[in-house]
N, CA, C and O atoms as a GROMACS GRO file, in nm:
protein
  552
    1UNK      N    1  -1.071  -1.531   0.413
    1UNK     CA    2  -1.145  -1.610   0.319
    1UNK      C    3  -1.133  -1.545   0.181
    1UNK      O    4  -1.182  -1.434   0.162
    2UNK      N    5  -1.078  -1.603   0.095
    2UNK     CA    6  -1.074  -1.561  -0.039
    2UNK      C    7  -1.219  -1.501  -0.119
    2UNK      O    8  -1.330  -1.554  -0.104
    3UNK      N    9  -1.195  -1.386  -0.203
    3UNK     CA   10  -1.344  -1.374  -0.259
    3UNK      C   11  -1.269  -1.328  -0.405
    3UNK      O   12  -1.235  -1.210  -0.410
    4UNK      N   13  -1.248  -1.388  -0.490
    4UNK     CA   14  -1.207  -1.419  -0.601
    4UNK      C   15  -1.311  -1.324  -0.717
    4UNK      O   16  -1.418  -1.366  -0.760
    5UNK      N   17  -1.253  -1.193  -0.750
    5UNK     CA   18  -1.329  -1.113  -0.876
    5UNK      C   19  -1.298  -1.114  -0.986
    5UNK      O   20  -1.178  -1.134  -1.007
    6UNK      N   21  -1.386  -1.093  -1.102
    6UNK     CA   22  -1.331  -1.058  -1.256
    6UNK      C   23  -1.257  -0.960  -1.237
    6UNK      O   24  -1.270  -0.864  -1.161
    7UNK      N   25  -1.151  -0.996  -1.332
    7UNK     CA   26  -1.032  -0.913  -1.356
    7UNK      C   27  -1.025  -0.868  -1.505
    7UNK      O   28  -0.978  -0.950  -1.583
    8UNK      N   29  -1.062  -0.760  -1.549
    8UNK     CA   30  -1.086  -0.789  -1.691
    8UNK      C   31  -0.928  -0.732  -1.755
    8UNK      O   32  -0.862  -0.642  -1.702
    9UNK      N   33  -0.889  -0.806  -1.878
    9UNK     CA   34  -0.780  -0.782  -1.915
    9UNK      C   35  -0.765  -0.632  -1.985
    9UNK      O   36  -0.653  -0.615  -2.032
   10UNK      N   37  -0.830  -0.554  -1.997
   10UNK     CA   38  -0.816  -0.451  -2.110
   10UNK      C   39  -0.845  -0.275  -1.993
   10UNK      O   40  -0.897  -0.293  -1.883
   11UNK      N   41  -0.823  -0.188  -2.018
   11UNK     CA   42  -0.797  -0.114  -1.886
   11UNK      C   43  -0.963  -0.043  -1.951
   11UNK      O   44  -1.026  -0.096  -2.042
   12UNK      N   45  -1.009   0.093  -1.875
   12UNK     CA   46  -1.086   0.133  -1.868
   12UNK      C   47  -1.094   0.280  -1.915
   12UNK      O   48  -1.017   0.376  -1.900
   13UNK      N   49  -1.198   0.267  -1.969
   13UNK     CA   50  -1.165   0.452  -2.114
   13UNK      C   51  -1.312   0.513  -2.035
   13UNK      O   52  -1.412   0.452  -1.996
   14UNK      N   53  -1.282   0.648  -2.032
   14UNK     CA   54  -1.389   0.738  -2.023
   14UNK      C   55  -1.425   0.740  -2.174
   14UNK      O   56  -1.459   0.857  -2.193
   15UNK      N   57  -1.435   0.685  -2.272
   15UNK     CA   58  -1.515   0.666  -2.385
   15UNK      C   59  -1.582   0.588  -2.428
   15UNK      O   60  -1.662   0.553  -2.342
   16UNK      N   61  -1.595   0.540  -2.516
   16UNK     CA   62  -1.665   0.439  -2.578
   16UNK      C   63  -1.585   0.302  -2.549
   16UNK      O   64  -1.463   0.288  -2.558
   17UNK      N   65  -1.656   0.227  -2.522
   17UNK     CA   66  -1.586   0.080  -2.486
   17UNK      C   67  -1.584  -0.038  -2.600
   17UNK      O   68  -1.678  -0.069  -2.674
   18UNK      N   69  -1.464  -0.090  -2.594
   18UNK     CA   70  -1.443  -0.190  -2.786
   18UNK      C   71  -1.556  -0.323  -2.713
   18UNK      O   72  -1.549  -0.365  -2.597
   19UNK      N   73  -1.650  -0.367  -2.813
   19UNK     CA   74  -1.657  -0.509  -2.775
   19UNK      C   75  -1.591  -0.627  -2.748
   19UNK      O   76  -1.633  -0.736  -2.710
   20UNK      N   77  -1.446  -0.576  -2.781
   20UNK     CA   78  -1.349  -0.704  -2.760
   20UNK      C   79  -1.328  -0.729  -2.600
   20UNK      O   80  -1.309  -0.834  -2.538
   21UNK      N   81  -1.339  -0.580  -2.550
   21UNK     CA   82  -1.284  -0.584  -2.371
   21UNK      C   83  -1.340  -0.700  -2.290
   21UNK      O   84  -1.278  -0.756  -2.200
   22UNK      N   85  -1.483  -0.736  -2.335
   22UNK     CA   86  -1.541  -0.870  -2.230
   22UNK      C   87  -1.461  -0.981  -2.194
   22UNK      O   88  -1.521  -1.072  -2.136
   23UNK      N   89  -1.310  -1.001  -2.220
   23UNK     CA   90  -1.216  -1.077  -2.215
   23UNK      C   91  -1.218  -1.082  -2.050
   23UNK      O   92  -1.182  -0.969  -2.017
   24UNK      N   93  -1.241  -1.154  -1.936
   24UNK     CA   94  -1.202  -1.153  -1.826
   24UNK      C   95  -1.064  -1.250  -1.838
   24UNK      O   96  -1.068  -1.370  -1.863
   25UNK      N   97  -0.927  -1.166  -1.814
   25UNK     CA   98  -0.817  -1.206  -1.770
   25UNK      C   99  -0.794  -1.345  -1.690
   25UNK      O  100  -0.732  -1.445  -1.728
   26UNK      N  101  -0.848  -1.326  -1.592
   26UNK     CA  102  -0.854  -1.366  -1.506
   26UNK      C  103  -0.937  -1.338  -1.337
   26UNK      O  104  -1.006  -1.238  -1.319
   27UNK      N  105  -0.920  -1.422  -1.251
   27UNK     CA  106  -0.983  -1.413  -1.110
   27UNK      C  107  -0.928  -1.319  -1.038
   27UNK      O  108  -0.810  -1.340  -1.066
   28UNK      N  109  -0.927  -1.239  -0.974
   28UNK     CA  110  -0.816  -1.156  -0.869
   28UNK      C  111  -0.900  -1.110  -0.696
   28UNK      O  112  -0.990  -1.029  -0.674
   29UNK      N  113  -0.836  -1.186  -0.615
   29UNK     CA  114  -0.858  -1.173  -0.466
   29UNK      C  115  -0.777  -1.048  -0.445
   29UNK      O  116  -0.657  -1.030  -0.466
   30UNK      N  117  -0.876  -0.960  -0.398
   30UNK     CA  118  -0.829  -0.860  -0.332
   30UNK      C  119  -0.685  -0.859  -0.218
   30UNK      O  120  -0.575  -0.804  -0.211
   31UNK      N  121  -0.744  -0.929  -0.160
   31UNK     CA  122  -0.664  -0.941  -0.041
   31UNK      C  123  -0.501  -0.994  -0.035
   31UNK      O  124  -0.412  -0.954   0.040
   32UNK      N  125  -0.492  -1.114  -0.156
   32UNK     CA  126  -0.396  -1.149  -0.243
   32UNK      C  127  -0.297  -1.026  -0.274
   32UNK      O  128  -0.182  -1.011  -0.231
   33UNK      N  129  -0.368  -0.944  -0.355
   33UNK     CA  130  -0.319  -0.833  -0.435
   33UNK      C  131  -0.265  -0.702  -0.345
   33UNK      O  132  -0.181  -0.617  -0.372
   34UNK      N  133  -0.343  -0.720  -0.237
   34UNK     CA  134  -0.298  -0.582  -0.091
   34UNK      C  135  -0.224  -0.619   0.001
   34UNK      O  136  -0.150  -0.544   0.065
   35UNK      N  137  -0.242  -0.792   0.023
   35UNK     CA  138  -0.194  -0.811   0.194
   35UNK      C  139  -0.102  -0.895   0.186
   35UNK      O  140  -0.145  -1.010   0.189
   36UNK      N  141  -0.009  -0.887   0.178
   36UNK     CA  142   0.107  -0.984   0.206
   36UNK      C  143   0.149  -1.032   0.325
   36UNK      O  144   0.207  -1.140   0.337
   37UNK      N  145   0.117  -0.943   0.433
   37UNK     CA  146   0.145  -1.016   0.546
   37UNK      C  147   0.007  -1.017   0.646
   37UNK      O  148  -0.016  -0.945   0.744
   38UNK      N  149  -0.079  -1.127   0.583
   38UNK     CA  150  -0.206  -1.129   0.679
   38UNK      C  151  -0.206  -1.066   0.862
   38UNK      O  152  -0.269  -0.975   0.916
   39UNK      N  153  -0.091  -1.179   0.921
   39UNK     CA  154  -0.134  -1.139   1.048
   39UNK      C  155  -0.022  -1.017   1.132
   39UNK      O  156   0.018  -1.016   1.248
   40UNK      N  157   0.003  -0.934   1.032
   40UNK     CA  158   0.060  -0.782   1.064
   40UNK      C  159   0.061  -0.676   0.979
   40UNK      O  160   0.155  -0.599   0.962
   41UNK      N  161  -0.081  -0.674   0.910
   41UNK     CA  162  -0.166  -0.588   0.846
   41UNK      C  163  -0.265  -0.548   0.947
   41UNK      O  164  -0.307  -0.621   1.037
   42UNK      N  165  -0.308  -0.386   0.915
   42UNK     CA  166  -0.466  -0.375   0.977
   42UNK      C  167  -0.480  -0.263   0.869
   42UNK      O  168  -0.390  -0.221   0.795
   43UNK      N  169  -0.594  -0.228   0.873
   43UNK     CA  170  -0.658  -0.118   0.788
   43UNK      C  171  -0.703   0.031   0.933
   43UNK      O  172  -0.755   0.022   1.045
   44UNK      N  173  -0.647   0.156   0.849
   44UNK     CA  174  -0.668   0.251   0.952
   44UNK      C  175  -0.758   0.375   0.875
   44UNK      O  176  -0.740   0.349   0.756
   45UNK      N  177  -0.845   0.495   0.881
   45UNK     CA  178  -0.878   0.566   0.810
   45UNK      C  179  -0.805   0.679   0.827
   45UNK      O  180  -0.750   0.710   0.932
   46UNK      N  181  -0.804   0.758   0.700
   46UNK     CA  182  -0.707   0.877   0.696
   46UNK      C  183  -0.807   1.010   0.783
   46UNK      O  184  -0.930   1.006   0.786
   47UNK      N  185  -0.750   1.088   0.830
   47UNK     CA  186  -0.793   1.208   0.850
   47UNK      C  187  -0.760   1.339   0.828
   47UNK      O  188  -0.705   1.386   0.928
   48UNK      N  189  -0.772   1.434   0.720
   48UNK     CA  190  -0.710   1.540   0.676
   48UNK      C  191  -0.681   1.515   0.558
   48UNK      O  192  -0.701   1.426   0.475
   49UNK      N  193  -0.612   1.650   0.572
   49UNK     CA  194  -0.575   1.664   0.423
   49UNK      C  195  -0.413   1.672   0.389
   49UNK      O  196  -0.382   1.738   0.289
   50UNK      N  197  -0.317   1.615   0.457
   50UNK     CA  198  -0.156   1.673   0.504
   50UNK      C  199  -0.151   1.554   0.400
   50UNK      O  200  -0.051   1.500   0.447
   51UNK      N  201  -0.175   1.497   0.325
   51UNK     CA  202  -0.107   1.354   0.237
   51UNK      C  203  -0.181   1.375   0.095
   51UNK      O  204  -0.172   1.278   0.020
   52UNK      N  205  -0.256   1.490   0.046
   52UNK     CA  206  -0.325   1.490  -0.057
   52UNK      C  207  -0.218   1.463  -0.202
   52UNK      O  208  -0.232   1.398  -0.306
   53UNK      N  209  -0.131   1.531  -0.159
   53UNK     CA  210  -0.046   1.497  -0.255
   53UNK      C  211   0.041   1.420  -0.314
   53UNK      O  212   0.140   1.441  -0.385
   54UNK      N  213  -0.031   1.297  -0.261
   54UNK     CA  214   0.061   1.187  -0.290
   54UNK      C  215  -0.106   1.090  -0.281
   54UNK      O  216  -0.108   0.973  -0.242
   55UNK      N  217  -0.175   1.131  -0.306
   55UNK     CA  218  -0.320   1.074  -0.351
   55UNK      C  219  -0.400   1.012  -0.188
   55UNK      O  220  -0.498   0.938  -0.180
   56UNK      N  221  -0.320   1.068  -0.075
   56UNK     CA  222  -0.389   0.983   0.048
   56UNK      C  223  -0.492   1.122   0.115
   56UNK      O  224  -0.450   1.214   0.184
   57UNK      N  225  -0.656   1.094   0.059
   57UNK     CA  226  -0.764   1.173   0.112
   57UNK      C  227  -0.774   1.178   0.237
   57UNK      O  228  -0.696   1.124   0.316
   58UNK      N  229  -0.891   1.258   0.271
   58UNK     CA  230  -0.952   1.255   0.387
   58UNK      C  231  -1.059   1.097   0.381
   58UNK      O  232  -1.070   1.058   0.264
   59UNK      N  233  -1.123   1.021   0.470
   59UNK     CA  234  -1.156   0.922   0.454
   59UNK      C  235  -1.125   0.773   0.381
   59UNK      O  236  -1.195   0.674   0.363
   60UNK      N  237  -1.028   0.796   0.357
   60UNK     CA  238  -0.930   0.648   0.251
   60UNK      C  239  -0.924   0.597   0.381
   60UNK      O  240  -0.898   0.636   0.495
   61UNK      N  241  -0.968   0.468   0.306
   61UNK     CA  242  -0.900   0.342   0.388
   61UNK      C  243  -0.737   0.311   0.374
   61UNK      O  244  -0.696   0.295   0.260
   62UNK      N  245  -0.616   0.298   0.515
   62UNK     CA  246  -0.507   0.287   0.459
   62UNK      C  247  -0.495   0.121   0.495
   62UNK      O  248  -0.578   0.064   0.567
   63UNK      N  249  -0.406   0.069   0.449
   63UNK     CA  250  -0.399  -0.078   0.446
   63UNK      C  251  -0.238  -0.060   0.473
   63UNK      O  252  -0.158  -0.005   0.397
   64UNK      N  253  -0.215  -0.112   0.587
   64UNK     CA  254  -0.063  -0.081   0.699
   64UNK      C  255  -0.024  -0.211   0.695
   64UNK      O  256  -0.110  -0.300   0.694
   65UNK      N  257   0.114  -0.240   0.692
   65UNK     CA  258   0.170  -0.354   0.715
   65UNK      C  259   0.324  -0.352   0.814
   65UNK      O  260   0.435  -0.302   0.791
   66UNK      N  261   0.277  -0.422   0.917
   66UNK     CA  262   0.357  -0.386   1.060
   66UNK      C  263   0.530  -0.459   0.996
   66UNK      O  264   0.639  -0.414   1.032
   67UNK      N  265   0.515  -0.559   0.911
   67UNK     CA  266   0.621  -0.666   0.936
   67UNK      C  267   0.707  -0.577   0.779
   67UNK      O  268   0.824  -0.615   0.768
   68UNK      N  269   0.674  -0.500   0.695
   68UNK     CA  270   0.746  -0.446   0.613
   68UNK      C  271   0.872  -0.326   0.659
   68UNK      O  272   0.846  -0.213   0.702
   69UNK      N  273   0.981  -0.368   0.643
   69UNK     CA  274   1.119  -0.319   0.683
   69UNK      C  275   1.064  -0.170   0.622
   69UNK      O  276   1.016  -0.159   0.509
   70UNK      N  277   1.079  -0.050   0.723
   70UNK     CA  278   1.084   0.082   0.698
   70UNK      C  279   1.219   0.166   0.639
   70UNK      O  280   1.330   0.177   0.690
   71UNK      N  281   1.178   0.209   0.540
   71UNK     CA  282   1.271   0.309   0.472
   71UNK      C  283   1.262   0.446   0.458
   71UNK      O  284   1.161   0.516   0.463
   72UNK      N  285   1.354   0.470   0.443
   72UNK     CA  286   1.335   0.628   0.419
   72UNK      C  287   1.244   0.696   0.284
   72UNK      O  288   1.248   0.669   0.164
   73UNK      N  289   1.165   0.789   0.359
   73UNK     CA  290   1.064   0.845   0.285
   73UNK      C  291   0.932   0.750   0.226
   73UNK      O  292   0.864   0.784   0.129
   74UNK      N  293   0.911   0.631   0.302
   74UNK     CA  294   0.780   0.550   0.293
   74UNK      C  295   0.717   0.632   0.327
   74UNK      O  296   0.759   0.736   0.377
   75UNK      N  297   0.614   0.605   0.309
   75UNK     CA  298   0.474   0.661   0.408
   75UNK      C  299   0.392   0.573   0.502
   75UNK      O  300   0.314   0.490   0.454
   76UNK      N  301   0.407   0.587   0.634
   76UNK     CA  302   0.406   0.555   0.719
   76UNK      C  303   0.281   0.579   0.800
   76UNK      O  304   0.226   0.689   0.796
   77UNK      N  305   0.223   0.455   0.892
   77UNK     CA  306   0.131   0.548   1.042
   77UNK      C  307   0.258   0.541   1.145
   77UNK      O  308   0.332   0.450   1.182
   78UNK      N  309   0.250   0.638   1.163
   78UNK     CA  310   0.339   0.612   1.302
   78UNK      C  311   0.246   0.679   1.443
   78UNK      O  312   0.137   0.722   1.405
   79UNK      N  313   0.269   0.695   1.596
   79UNK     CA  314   0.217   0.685   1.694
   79UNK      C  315   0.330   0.815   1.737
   79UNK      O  316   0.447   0.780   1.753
   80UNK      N  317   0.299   0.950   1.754
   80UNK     CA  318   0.326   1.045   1.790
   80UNK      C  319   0.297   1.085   1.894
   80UNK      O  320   0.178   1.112   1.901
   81UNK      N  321   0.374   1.109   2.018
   81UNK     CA  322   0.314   1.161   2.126
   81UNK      C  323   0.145   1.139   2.149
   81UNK      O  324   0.056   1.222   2.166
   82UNK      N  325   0.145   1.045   2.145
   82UNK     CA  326   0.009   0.951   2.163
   82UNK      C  327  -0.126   1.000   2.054
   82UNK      O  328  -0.249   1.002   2.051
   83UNK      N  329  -0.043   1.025   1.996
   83UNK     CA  330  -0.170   0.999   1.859
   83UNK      C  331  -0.160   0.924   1.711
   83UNK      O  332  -0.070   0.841   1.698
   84UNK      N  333  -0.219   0.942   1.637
   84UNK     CA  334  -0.160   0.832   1.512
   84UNK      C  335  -0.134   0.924   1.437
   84UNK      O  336  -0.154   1.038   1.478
   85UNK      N  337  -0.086   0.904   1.316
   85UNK     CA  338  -0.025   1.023   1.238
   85UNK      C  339   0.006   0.953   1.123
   85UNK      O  340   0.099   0.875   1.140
   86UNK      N  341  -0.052   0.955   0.985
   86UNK     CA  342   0.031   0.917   0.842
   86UNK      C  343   0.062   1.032   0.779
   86UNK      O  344  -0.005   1.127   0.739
   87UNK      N  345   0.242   0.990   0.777
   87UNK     CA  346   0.322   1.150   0.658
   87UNK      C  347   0.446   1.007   0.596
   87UNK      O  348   0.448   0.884   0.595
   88UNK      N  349   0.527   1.111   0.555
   88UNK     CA  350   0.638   1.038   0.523
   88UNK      C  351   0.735   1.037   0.583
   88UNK      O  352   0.785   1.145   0.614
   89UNK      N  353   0.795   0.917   0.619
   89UNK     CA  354   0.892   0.911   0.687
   89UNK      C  355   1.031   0.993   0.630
   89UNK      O  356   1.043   0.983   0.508
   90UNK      N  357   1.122   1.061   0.688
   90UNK     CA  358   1.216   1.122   0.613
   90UNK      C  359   1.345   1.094   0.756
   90UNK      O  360   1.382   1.179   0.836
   91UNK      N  361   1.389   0.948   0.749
   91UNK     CA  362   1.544   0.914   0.837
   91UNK      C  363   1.632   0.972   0.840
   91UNK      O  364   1.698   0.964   0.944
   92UNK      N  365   1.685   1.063   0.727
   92UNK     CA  366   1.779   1.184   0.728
   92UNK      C  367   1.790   1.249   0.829
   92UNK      O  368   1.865   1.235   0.926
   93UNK      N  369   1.668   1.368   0.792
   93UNK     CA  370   1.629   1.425   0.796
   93UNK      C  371   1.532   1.460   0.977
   93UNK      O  372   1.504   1.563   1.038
   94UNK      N  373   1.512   1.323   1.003
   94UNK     CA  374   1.447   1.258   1.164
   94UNK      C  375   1.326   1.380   1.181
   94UNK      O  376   1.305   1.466   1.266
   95UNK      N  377   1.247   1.332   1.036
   95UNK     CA  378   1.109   1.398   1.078
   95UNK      C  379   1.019   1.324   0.991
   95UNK      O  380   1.056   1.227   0.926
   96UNK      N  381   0.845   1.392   0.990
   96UNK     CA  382   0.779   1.366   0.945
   96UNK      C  383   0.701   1.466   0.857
   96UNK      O  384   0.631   1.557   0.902
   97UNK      N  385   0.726   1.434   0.706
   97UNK     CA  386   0.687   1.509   0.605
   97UNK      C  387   0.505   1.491   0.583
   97UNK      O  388   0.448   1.382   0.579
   98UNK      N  389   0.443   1.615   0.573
   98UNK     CA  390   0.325   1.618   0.464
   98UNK      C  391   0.334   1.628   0.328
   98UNK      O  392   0.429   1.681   0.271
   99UNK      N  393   0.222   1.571   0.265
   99UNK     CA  394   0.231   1.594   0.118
   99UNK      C  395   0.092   1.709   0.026
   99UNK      O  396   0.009   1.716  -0.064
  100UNK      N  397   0.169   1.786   0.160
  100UNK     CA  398   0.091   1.918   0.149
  100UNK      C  399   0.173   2.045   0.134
  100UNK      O  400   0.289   2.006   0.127
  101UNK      N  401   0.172   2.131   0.128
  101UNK     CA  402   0.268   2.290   0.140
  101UNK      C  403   0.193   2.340   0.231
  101UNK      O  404   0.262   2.417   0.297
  102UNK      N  405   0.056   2.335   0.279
  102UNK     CA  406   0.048   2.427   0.412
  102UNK      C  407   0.074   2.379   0.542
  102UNK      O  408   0.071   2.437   0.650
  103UNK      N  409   0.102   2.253   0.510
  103UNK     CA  410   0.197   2.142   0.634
  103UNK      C  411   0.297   2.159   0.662
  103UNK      O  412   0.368   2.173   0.563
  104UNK      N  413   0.365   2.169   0.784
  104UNK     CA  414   0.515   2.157   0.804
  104UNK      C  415   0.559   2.064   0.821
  104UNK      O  416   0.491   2.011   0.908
  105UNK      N  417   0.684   1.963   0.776
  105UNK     CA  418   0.728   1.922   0.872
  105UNK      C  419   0.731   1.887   1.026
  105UNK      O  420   0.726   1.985   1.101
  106UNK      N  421   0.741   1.743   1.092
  106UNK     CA  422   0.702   1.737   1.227
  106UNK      C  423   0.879   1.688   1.259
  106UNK      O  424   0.934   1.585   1.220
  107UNK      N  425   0.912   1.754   1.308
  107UNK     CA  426   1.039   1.681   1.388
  107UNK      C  427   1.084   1.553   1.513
  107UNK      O  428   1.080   1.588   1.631
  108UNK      N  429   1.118   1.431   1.485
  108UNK     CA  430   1.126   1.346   1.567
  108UNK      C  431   1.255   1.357   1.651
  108UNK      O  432   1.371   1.337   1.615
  109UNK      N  433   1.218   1.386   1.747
  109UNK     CA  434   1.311   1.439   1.848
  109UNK      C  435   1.337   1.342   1.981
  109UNK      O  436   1.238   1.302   2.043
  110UNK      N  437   1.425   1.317   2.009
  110UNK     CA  438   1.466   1.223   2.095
  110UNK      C  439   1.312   1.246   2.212
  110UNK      O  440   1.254   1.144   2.250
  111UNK      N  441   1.286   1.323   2.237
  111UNK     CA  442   1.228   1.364   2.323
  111UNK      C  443   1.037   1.332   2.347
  111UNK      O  444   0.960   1.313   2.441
  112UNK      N  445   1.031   1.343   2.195
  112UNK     CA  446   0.906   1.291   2.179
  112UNK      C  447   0.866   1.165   2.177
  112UNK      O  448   0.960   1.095   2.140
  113UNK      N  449   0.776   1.105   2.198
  113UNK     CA  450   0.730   0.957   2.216
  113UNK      C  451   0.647   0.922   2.090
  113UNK      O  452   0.529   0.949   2.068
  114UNK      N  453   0.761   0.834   1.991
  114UNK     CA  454   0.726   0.790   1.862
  114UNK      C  455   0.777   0.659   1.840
  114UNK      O  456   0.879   0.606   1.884
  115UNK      N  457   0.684   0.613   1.760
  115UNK     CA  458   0.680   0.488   1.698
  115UNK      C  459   0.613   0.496   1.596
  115UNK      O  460   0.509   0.560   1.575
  116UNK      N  461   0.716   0.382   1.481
  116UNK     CA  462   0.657   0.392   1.365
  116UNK      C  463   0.560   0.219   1.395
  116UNK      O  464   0.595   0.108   1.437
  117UNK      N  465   0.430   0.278   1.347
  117UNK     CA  466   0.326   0.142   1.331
  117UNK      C  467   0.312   0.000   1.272
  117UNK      O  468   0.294  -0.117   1.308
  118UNK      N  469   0.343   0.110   1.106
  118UNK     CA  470   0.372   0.039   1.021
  118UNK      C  471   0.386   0.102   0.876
  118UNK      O  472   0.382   0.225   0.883
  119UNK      N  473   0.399   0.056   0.755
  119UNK     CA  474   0.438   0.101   0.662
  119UNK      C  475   0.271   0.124   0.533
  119UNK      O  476   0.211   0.027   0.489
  120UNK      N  477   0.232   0.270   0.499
  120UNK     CA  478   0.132   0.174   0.400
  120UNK      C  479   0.147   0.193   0.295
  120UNK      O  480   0.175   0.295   0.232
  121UNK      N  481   0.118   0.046   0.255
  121UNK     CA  482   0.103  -0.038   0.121
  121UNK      C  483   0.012   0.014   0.026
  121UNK      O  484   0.054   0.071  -0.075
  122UNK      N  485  -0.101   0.001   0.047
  122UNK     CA  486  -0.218   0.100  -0.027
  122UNK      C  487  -0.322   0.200   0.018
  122UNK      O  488  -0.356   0.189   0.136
  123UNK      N  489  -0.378   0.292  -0.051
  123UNK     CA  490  -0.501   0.316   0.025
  123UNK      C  491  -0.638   0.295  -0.052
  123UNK      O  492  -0.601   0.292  -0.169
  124UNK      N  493  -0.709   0.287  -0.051
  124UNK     CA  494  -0.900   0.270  -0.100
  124UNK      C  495  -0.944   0.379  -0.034
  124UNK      O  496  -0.927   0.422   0.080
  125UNK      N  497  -1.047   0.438  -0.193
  125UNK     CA  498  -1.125   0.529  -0.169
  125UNK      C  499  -1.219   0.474  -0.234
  125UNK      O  500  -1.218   0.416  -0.343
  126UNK      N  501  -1.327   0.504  -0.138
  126UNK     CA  502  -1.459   0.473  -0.187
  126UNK      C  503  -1.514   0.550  -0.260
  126UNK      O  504  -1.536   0.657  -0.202
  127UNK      N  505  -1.550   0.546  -0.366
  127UNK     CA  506  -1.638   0.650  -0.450
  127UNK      C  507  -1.774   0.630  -0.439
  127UNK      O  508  -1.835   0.737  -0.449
  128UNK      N  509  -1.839   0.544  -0.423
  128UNK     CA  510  -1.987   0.545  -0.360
  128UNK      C  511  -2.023   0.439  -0.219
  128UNK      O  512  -2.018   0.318  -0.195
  129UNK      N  513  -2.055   0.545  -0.158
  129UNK     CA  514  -2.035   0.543   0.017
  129UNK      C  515  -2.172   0.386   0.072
  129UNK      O  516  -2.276   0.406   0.134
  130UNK      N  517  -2.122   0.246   0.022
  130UNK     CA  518  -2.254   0.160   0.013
  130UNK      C  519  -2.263   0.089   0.147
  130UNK      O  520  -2.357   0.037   0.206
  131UNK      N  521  -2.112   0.107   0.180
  131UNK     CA  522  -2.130   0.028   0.348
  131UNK      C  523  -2.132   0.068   0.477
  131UNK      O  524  -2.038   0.146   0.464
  132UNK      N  525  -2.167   0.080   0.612
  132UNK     CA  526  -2.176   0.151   0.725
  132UNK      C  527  -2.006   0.156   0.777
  132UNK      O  528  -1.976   0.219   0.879
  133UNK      N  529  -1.907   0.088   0.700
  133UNK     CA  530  -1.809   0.187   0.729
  133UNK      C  531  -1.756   0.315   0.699
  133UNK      O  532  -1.693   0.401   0.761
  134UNK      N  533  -1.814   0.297   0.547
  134UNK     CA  534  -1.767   0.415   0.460
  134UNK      C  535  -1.889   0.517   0.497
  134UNK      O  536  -1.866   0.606   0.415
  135UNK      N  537  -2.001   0.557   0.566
  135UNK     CA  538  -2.112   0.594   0.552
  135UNK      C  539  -2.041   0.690   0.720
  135UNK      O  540  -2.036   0.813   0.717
  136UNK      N  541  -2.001   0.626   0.825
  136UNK     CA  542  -1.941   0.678   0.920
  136UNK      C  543  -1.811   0.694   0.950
  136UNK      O  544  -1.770   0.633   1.049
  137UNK      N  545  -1.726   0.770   0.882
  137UNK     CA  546  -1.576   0.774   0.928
  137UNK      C  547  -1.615   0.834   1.053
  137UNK      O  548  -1.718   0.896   1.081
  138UNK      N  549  -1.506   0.802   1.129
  138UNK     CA  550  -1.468   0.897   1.263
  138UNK      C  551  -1.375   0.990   1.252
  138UNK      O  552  -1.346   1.061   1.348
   0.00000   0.00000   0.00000
């Protein structure tokens, strides 16, 4: 269901704000703007800290899209020897990068049981914790 927000045209200053900015651009649906492929999207939460460096927190919402063709060095959930896992994909290379330095590298080895999920598109961080999802990560 569409939920259509002000979009204001003029960006946002840690200073003083011009009176001209009240210009709303336009409408903008979230979902429009994140999900391109409705029914092979899901949203997953991050855990850790192995992706900080590439802006993916502990608690971000990631927004995954199953039907987007995987490339080398996306960032990815993939399904690791039965757990979930977001790093970067690296096909060369046939591993999985952090965007950390006290992370290693994970090696995808014929041997291990992997699958990539899907690819993500964005992540959301909540900066003030207002809903009982963001209030309980797991």
């Amino acid at each position: 269901m569409p939920l259509p927000l002000p979009f204001f045209q003029s960006t946002v200053s840690a200073g003083f704000p011009s009176p001209a900015d009240d210009y709303i651009e336009r409408y903008l649906d979230l979902n429009e703007l994140l999900i391109n492929n409705p029914s092979s999207t899901f949203l997953a939460r991050a855990r850790g800290d192995s992706m900080l460096e590439i802006g993916i927190h502990n608690g971000d919402i990631l927004i995954v899209d199953r039907a987007v063709e995987v490339r080398h060095k996306d960032i990815v959930v993939a399904a690791l020897d039965g757990e979930l896992v977001c790093k970067i994909l690296d096909k060369y290379q046939q591993c999985l990068l952090p965007a950390n330095p006290n992370y290693d590298a994970i090696p995808i080895s014929n041997l291990s049981d992997f699958m990539v999920e899907g690819v993500v598109i964005a992540s959301i961080r909540c900066h003030r914790l207002v809903h009982e999802l963001a209030r309980n990560p797991s």
